[in-house]
SEZAKE-16014 format. One record per residue (C-alpha): residue number from 1; residue in three letters; x, z, y. Coordinates in steps of 0.02 Angstrom, whole numbers, plus 50000, padded with zeros to 5 digits. Each point is the difference from the previous one (the first is absolute). Example, Ala and Ser with C-alpha at 12.3 -4.5 7.8 and 13.67 -1.06 7.14 Angstrom:
// SEZAKE-16014
+-----+---------+-------+-------+-------+
| num | residuo |     X |     Z |     Y |
+-----+---------+-------+-------+-------+
|   1 |     ALA | 50615 | 50390 | 49775 |
|   2 |     SER | 50069 | 49967 | 50172 |
+-----+---------+-------+-------+-------+
//
This chain:
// SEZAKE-16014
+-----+---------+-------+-------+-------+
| num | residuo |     X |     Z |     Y |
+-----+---------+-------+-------+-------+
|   1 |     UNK | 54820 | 39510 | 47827 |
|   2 |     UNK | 49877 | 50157 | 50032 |
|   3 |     UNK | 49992 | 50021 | 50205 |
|   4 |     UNK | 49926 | 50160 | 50082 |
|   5 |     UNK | 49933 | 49926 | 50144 |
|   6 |     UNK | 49957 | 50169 | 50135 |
|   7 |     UNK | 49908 | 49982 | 50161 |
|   8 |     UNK | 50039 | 50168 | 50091 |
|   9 |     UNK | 49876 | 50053 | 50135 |
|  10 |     UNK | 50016 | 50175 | 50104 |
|  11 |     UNK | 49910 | 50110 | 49870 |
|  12 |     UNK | 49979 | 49846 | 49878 |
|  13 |     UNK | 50089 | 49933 | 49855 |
|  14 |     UNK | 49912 | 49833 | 49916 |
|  15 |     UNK | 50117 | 49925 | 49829 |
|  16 |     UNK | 49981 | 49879 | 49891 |
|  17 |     UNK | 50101 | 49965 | 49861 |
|  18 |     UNK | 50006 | 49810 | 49965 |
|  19 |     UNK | 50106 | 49892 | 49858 |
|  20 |     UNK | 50076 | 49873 | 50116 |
|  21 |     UNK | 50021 | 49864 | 49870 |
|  22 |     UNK | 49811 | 49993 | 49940 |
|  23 |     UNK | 49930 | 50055 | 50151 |
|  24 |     UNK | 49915 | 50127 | 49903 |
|  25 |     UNK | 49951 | 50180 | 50103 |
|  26 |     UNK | 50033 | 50127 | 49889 |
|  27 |     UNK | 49919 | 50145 | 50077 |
|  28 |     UNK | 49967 | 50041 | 50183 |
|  29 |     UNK | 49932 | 50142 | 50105 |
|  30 |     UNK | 50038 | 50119 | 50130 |
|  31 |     UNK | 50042 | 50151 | 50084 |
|  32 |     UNK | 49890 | 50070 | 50148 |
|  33 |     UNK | 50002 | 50165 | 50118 |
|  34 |     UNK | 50161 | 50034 | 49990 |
|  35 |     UNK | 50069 | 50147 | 50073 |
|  36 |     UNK | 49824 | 50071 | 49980 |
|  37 |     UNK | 49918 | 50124 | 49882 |
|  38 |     UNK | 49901 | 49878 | 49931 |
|  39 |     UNK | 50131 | 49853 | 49958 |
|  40 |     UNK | 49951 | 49890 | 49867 |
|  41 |     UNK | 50039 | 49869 | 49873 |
|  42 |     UNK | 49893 | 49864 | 49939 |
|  43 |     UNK | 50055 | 49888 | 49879 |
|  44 |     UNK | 49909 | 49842 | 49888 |
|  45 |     UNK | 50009 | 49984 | 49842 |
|  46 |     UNK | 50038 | 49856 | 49893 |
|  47 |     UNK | 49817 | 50004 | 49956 |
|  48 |     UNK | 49959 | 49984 | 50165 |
|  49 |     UNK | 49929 | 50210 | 50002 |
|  50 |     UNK | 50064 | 50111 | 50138 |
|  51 |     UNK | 50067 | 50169 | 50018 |
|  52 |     UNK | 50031 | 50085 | 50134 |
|  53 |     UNK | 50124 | 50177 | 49976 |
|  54 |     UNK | 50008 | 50113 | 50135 |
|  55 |     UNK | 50192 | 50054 | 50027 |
|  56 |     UNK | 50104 | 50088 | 50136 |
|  57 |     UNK | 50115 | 49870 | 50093 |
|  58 |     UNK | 50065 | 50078 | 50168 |
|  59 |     UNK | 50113 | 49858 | 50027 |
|  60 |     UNK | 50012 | 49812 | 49969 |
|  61 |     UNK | 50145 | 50051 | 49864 |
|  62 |     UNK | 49876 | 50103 | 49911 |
|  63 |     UNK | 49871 | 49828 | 49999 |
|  64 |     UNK | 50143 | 49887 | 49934 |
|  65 |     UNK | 50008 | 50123 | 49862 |
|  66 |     UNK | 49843 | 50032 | 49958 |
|  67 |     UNK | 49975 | 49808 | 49989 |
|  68 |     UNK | 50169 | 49987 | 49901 |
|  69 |     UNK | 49921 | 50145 | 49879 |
|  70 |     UNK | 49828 | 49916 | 49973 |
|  71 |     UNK | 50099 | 49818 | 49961 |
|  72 |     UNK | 50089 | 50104 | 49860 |
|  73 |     UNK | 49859 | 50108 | 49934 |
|  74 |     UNK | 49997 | 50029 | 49823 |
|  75 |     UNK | 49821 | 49959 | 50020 |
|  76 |     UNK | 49935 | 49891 | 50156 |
|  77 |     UNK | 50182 | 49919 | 49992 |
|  78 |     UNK | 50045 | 49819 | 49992 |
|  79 |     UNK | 50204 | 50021 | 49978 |
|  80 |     UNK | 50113 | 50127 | 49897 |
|  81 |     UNK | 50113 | 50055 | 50146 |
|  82 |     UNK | 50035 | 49938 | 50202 |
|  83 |     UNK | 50158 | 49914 | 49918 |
|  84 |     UNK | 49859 | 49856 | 49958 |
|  85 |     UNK | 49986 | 49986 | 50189 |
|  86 |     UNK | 50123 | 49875 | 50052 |
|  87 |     UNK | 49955 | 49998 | 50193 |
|  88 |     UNK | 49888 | 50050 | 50131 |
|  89 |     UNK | 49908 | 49894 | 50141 |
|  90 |     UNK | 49962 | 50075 | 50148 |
|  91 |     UNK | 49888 | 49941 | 50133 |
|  92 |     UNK | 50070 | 50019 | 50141 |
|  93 |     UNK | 49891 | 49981 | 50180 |
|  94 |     UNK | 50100 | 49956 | 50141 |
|  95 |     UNK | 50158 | 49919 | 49996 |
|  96 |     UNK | 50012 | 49939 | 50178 |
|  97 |     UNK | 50110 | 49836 | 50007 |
|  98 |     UNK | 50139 | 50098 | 49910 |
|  99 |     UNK | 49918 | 49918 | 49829 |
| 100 |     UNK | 49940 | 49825 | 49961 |
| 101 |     UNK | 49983 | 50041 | 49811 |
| 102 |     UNK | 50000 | 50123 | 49867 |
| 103 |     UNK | 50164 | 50100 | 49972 |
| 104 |     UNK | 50107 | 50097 | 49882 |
| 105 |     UNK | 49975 | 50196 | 50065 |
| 106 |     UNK | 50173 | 50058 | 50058 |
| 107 |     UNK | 50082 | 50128 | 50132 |
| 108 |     UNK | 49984 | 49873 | 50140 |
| 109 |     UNK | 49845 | 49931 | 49966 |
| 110 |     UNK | 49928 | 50178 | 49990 |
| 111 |     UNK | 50060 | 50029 | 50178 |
| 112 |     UNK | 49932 | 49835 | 50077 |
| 113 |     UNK | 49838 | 50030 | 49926 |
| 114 |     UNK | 50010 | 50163 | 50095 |
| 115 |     UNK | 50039 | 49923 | 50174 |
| 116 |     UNK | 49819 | 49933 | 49965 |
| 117 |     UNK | 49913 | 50169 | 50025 |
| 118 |     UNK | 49967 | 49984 | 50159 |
| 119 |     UNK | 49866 | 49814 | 49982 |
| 120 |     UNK | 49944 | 50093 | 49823 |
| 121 |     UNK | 49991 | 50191 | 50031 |
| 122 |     UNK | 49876 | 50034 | 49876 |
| 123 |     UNK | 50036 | 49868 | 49852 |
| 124 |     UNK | 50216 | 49981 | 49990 |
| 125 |     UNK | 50049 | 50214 | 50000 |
| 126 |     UNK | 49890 | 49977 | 49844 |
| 127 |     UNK | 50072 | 49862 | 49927 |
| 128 |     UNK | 50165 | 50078 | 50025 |
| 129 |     UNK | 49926 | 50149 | 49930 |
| 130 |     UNK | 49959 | 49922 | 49820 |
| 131 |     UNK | 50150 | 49915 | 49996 |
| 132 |     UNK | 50099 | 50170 | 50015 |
| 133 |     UNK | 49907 | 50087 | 49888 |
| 134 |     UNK | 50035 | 49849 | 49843 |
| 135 |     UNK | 50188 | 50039 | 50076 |
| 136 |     UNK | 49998 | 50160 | 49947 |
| 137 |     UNK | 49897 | 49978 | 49837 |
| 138 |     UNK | 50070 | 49834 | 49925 |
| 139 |     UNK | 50173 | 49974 | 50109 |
| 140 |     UNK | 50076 | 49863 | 49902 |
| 141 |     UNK | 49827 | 49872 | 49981 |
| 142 |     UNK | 50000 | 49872 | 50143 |
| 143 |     UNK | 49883 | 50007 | 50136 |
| 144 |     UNK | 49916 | 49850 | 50095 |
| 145 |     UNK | 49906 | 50009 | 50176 |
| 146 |     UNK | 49868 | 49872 | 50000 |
| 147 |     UNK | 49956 | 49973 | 50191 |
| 148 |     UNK | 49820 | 49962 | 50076 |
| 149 |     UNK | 50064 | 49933 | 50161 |
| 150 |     UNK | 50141 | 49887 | 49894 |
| 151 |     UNK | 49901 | 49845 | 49954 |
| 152 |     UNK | 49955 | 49985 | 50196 |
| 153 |     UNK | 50201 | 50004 | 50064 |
| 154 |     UNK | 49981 | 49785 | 49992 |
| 155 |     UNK | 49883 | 50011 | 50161 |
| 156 |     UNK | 50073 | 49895 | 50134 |
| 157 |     UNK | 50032 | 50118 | 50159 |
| 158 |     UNK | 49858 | 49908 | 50118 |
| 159 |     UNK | 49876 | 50086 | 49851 |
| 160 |     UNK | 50071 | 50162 | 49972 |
| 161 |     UNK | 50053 | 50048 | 50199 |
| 162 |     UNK | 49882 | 50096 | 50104 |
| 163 |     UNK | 50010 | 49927 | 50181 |
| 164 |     UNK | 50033 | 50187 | 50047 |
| 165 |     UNK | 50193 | 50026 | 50108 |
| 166 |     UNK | 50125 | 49902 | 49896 |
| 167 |     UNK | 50088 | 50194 | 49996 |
| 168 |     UNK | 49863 | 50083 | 49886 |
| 169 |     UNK | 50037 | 49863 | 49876 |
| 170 |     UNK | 50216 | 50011 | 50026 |
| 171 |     UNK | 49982 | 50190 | 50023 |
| 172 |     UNK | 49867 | 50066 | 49879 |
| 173 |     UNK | 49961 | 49861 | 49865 |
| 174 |     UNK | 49836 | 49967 | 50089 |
| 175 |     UNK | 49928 | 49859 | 49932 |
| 176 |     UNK | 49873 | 49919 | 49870 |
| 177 |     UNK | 50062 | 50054 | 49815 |
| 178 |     UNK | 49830 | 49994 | 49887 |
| 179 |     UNK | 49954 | 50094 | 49826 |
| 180 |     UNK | 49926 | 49958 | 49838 |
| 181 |     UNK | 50141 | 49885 | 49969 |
| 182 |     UNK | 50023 | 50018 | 49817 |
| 183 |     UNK | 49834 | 49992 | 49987 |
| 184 |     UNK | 49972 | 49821 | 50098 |
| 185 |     UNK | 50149 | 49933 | 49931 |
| 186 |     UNK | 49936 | 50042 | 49826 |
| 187 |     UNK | 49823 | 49946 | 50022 |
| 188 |     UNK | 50068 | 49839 | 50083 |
| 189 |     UNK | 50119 | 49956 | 49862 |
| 190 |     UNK | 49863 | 50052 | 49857 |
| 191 |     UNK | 49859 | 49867 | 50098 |
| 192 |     UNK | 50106 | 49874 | 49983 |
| 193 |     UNK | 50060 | 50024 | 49826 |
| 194 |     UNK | 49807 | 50026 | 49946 |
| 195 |     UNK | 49958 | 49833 | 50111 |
| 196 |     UNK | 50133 | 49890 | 49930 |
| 197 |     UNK | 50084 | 49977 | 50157 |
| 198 |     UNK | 50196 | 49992 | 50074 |
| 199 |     UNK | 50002 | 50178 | 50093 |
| 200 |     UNK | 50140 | 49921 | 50109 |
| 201 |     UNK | 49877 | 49855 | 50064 |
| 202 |     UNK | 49840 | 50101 | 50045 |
| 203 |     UNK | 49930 | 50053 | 50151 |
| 204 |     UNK | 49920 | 50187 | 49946 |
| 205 |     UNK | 49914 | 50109 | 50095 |
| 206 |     UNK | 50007 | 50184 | 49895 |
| 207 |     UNK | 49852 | 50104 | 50052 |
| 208 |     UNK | 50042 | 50204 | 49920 |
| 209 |     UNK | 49846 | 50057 | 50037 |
| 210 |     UNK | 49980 | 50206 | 49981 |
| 211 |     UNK | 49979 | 50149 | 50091 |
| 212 |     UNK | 50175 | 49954 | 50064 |
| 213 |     UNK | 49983 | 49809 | 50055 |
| 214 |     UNK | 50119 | 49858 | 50038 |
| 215 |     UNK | 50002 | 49826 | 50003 |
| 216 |     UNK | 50151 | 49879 | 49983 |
| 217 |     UNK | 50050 | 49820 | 50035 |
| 218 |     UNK | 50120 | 49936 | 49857 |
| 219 |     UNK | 50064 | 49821 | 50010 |
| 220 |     UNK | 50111 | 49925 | 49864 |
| 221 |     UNK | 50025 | 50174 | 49927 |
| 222 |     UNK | 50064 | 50081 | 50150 |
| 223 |     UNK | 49873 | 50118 | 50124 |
| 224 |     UNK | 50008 | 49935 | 50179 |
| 225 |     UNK | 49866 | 50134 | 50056 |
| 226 |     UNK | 49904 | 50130 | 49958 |
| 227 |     UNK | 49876 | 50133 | 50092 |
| 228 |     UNK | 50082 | 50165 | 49973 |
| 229 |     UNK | 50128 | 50066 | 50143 |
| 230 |     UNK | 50134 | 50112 | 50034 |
| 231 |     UNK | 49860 | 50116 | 49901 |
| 232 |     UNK | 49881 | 49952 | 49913 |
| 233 |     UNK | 49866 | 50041 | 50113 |
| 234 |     UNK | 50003 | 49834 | 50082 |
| 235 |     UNK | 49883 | 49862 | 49936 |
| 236 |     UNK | 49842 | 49997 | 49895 |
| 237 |     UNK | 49871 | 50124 | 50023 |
| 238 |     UNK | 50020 | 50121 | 49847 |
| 239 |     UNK | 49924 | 50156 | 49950 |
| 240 |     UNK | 50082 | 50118 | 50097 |
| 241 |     UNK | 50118 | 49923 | 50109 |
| 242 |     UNK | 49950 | 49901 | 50158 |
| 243 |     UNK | 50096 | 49835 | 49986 |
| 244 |     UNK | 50013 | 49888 | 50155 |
| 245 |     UNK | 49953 | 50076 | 50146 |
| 246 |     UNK | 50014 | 49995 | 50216 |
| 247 |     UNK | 50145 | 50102 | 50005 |
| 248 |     UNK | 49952 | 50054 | 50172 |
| 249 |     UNK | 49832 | 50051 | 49906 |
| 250 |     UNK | 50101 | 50145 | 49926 |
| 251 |     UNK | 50092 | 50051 | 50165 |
| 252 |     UNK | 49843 | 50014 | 50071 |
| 253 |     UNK | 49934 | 50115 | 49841 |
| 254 |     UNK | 50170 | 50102 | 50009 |
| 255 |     UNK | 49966 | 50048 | 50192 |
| 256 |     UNK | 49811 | 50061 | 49955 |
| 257 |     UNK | 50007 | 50091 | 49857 |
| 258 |     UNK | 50162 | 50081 | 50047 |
| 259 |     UNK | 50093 | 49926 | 49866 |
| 260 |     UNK | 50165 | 50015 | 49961 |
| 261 |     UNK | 50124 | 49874 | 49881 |
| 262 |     UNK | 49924 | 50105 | 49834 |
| 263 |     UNK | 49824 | 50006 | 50047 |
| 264 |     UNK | 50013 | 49789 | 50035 |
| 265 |     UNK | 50077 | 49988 | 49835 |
| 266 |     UNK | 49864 | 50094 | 49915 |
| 267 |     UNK | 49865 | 49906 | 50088 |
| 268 |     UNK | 50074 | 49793 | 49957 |
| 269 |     UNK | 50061 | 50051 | 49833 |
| 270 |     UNK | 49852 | 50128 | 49926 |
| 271 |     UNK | 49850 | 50003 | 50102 |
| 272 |     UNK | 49990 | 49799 | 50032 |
| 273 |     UNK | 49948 | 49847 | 49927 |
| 274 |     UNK | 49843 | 50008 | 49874 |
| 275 |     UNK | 49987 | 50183 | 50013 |
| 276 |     UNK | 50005 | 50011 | 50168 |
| 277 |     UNK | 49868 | 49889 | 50026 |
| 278 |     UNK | 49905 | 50049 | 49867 |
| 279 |     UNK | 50026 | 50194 | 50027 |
| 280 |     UNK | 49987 | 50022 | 49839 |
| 281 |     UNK | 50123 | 49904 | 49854 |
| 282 |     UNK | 50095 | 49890 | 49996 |
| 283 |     UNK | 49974 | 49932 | 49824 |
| 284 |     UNK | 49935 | 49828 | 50004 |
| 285 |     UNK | 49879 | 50050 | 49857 |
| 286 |     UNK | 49913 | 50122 | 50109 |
| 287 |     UNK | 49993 | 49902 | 50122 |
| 288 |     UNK | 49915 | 49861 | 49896 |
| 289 |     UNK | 49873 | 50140 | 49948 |
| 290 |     UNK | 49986 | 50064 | 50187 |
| 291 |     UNK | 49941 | 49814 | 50054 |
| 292 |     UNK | 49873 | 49958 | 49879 |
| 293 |     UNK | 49914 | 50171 | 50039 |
| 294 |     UNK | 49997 | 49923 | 50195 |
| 295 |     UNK | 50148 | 50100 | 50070 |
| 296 |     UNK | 50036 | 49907 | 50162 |
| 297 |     UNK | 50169 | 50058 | 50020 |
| 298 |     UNK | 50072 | 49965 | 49823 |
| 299 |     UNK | 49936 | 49818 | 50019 |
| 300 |     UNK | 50107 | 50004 | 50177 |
| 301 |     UNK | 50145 | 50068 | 49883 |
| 302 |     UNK | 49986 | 49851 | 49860 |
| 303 |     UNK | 49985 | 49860 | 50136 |
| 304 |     UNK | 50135 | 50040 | 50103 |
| 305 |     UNK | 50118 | 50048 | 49835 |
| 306 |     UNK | 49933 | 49826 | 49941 |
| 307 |     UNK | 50035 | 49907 | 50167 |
| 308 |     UNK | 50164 | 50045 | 50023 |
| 309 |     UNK | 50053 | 49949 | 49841 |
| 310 |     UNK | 49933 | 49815 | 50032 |
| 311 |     UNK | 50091 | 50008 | 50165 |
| 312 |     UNK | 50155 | 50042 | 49910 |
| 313 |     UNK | 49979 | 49863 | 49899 |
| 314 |     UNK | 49953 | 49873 | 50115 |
| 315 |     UNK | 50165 | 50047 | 50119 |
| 316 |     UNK | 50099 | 49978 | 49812 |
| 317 |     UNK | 49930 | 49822 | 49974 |
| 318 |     UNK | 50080 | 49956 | 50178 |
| 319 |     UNK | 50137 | 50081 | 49967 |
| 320 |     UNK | 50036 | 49921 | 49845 |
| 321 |     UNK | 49941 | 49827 | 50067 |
| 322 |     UNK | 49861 | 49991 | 49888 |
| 323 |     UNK | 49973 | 50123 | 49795 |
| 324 |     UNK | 50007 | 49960 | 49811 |
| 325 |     UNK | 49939 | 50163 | 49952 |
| 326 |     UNK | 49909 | 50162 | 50027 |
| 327 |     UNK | 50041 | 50149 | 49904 |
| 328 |     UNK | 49900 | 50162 | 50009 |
| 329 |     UNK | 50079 | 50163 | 49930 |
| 330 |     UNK | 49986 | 50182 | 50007 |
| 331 |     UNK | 49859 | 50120 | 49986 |
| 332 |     UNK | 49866 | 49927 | 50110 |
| 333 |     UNK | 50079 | 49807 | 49982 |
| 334 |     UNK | 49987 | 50003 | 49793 |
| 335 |     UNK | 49824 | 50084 | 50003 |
| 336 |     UNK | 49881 | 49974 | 50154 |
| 337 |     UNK | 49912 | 49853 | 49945 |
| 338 |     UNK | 49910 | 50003 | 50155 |
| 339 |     UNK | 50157 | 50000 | 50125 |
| 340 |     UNK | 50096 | 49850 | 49910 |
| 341 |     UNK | 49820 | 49887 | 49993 |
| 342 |     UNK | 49965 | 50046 | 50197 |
| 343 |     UNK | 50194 | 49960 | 50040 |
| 344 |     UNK | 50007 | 49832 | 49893 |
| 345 |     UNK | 49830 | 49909 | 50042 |
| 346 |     UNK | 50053 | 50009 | 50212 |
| 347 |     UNK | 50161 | 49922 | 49934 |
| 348 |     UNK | 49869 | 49857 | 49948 |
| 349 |     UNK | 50092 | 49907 | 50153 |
| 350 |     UNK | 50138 | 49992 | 49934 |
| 351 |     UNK | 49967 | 49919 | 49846 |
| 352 |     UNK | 49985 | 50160 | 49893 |
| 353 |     UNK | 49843 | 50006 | 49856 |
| 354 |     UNK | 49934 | 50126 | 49925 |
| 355 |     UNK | 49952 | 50071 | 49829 |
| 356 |     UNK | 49887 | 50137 | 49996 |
| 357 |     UNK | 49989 | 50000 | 49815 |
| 358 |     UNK | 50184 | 50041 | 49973 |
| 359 |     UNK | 50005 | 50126 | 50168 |
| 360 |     UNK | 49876 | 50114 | 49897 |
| 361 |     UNK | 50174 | 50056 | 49910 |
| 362 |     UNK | 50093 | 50141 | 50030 |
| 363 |     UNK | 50176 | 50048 | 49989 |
| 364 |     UNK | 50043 | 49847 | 49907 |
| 365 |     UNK | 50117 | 49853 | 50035 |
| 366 |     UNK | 49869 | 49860 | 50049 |
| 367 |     UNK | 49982 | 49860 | 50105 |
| 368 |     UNK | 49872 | 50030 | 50123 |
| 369 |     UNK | 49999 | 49808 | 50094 |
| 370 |     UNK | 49894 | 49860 | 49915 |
| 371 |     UNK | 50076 | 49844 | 49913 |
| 372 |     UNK | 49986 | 49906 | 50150 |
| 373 |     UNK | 50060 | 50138 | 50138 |
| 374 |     UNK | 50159 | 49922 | 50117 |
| 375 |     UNK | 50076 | 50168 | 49960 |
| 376 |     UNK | 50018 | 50121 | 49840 |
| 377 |     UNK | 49949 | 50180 | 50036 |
| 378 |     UNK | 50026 | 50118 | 49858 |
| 379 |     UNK | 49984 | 50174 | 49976 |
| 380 |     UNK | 50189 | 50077 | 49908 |
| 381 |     UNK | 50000 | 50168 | 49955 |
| 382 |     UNK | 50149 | 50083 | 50096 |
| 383 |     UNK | 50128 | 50059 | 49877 |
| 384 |     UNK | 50142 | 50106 | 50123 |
| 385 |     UNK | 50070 | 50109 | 49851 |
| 386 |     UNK | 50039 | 49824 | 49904 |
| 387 |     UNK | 50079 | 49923 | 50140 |
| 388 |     UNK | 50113 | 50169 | 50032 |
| 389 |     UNK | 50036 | 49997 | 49784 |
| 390 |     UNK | 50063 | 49835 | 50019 |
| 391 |     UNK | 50103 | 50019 | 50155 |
| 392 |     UNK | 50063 | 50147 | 49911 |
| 393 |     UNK | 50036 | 49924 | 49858 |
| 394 |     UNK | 50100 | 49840 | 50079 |
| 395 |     UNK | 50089 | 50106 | 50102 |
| 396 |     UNK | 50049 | 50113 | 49860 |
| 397 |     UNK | 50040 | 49882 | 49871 |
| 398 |     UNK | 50144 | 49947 | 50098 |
| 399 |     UNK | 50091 | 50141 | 50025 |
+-----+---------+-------+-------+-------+
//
């Protein structure tokens, strides 16, 4: 079964097309600017080459099509017509408590994902926005929202509640809800499946590693916490956004600079985390660069990104009464072979050994522990647009 999978930003539109049965991505790209003069699609081709068209797309609909158009090209085409398209995945951000798992697109669903707006302002009227727009353009193929915050819904309440006024939570959905979720529930499935072991049995810790960071506890295949919030801005240091934090610290910054609810968004969520102490980027391969030239303050950056990721995991190990395995996904978690050998030889304490010789690789599924480490830590290449192919294609192939 051939599954558009779409991941629908606010001027973004990322596809791939991927053959559900053999796992096999057919061809993938995206859609940026949109709404802009300068919108643009990039696409790869089979051969692995890239192009890159410049086309006018002043709405989403537009950026469906275009993608639609390029799929069917006489030329840069992989099928004959969108009737070859048999559903679509979309990855959907927030979906509150409304949704513990993927679900068939309908009327209703449409409208619950909606009530969500207000935890996911930026993410969710984009979301809704791509779905509408396949609406229009393909109205009888199913559709299937694939939710980051689902995976996370089997958190007991004394990990997921805030010890804010009980009415913030019974009012206003105020409580812990996390991200990433297809992304640690794939990564946590795919360890144990490349380790041999019963994913139902293990204590995992998933570490998705990126400029967007969370870590989650998973125990006997089920998440029982994880470091993202009500937003994902609580948590890990990551590039941009400031993670945990005194919340009186930002009162305190609000009544100085004069900020209002905007401005305090704009500072946690761009102008934090490895930029802001940097001052410069937040891209952990600057940063790397930055430090062995002697910059003081990108060393800061790395070792308190670095520490609060062995925090994490520490609090995890408690949590879970002790760990099996270690995954390490994402950008920075597949390929920073200094980050995962820093992190893993202070978990020497715990039993954990280290191979250096098979950390040198990058981007590869690869166990990173020695033969004699208490506990397996691996590096799995995340793989979201799978896991929302075969959610769409379970769902679908029952209707």
């Amino acid at each position: 079964m051939k599954i558009l999978v779409l991941n629908c930003g606010s001027s973004s539109v990322k596809y791939k097309l991927i053959e559900s049965e053999s796992k096999e991505v057919l061809a993938e790209g995206g859609v940026e600017k949109i709404g802009l003069p300068d919108s643009f699609l990039k696409f790869k081709r089979p051969d692995g080459s890239k192009e890159v068209l410049e086309v006018s797309m002043p709405t989403h609909k537009e950026a469906v099509k275009n993608v639609l158009d390029i799929l069917t090209d006489p030329k840069e085409g992989v099928i004959k017509d969108y009737s070859e398209i048999k559903a679509i995945g979309h990855r959907v951000v927030h979906g509150m408590d409304k949704f513990s798992q993927s679900v068939l697109i309908t009327p209703e669903v449409i409208e619950k994902v909606k009530e969500c707006y207000t935890v996911a302002p930026l993410h969710n009227p984009a979301n809704i926005t791509g779905i509408e727009a396949v609406t229009e353009l393909m109205p009888s193929v199913p559709q299937v929202a694939v939710f980051d915050t689902a995976f996370h819904q089997t958190m007991p309440p004394k990990a997921y509640m805030y010890a804010l006024p009980y009415e913030a939570y019974e009012k206003y959905g105020v409580r812990r809800y996390g991200f990433h979720g297809t992304s640690h529930r794939y990564v946590s499935r795919r360890a144990c499946e490349f380790l041999g072991l019963d994913y139902e049995k293990q204590r995992i810790i998933t570490c998705h590693i990126g400029n967007g960071a969370s870590i989650t506890a998973v125990k006997d295949g089920k998440s029982i916490d994880t470091s993202m919030g009500l937003t994902p801005t609580e948590g890990l240091m990551m590039g941009t956004r400031v993670g945990d934090v005194d919340p009186g610290a930002l009162v305190y910054i609000m009544e100085q600079e004069k900020l209002d609810a905007q401005g305090l968004s704009k500072l946690i969520n761009k102008r934090s985390g490895v930029a802001g102490i940097t001052g410069g980027s937040s891209d952990m391969r600057d940063v790397e660069d930055a430090i062995a030239r002697g910059d003081e303050r990108a060393k800061l950056a790395m070792d308190m990104y670095e520490y609060r990721i062995l925090k994490y995991i520490g609090a995890y190990t408690a949590v879970l009464g002790g760990v099996d395995v270690i995954v390490f996904t994402a950008g920075v978690g597949e390929n920073q072979i200094s980050s995962r050998e820093e992190i893993c030889r202070k978990l020497a304490f715990m039993g954990v050994t280290f191979n250096a010789e098979a950390n040198k690789k990058r981007g590869q599924e690869i166990e990173i522990s020695g033969p004699d480490s208490k506990v397996h830590v691996v590096v799995i290449p995340t793989d979201e647009e799978l896991m929302i192919a075969e959610d769409t294609a379970s769902i679908v192939e029952k209707l």
